[in-house]
C-alpha positions in Angstrom: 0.0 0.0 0.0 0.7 3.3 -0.1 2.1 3.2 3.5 4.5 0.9 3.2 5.7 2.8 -0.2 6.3 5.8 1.9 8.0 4.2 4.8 10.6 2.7 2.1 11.2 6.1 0.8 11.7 7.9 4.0 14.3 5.1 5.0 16.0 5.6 1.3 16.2 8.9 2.6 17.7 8.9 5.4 20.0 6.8 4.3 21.5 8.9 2.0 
């Protein structure tokens, strides 16, 4: 969902 999309993004973020 789009939840899970968004909580992969974030932690791609702060990642980088």
């Amino acid at each position: 969902m789009v939840r899970r999309l968004t909580r992969s993004l974030m932690e791609a973020l702060s990642s980088i």
